[in-house]
N, C-alpha and C positions, 0 to 999 in steps of 0.2 A: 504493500500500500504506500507506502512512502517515498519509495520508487518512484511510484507512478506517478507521484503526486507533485515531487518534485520535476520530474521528467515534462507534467503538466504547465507547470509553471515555466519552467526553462522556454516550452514552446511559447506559451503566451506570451512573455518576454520581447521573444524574437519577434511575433506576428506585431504587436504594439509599436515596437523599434521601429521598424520595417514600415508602419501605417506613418509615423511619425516624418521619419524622413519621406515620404510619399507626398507626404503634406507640405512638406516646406518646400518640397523640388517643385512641386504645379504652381505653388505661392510665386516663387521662382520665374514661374515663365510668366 
């Protein structure tokens, strides 16, 4: 479970980061 749970998170992490710079780059143009 903890694993997982962390392993969860890690992605979410990534997806958010990744949404983040998504955002400033379109701001960007």
């Amino acid at each position: 479970m903890k694993k997982s749970h962390s392993h969860i998170i890690l992605i979410a992490t990534v997806i958010i980061v990744s949404l983040t710079i998504s955002v400033s780059w379109f701001r960007d143009i």
